[in-house]
C-alpha positions in Angstrom: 0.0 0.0 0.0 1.4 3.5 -1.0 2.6 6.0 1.6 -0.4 8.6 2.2 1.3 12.0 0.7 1.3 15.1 2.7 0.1 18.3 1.2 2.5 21.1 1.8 0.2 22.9 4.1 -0.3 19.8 6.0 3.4 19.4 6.6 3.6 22.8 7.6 1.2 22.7 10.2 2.4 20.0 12.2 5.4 21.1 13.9 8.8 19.5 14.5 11.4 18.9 11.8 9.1 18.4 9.2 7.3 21.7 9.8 10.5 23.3 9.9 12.0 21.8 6.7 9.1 22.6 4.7 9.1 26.2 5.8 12.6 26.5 5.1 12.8 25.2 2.0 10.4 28.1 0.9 13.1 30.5 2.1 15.0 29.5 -1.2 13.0 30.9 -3.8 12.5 34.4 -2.1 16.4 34.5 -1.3 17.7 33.6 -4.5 15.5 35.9 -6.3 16.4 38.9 -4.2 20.1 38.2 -4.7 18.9 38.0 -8.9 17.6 41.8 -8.1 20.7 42.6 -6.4 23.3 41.2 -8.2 21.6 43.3 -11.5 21.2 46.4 -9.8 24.3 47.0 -8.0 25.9 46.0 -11.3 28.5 42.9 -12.6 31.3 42.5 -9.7 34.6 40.4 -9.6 32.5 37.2 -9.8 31.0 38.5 -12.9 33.8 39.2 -14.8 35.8 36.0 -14.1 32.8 33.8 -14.6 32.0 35.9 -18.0 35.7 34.8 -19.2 35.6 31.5 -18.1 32.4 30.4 -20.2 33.3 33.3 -23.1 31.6 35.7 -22.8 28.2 34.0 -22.9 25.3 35.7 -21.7 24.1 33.0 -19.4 27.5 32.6 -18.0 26.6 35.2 -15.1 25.7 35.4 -11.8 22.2 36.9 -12.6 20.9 34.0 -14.7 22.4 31.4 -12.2 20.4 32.7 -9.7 17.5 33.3 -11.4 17.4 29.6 -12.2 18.1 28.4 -8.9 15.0 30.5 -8.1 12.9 28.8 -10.7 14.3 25.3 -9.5 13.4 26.1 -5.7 9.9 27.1 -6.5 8.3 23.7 -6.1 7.5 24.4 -2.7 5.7 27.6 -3.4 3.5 26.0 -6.5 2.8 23.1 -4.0 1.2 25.8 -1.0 -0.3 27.7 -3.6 -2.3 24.3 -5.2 -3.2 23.3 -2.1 -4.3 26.4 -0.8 -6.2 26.9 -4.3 -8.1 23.4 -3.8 -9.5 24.4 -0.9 
């Protein structure tokens, strides 16, 4: 017989280390975005210019699109609180 599968706002209900695993991992998204925003504002810094000669110049070789992905790749979490929340 299959596991029962908890819904994201299941898991963060009940407390302990579940509760605060699943509220930590949507810390992730929020973080990596905001250092996306940063890292374009403030402008390309010494990580930006060796990682731009390392891969070529190639516009996805920067720190912005890196962590704009690893945004996109954490945002499981928040589309699995925001179905569950939606089903309701």
């Amino acid at each position: 017989m299959p596991a029962k599968r908890r819904s994201a706002s299941m898991t963060m209900r009940s407390g302990g280390t579940t509760g605060t695993a699943a509220w930590l991992s949507l810390a992730a998204t929020p973080v990596f975005a905001t250092m996306a925003l940063l890292t374009a504002t403030l402008g390309p810094g010494a990580t930006d210019l060796l990682c731009s000669a390392a891969h070529g110049g190639s516009s996805l070789g920067g720190m912005v699109p890196m962590y704009a992905l690893m945004s996109v790749f954490h945002a499981a979490p928040w589309l699995r609180l925001v179905s569950a929340r939606a089903s309701r």
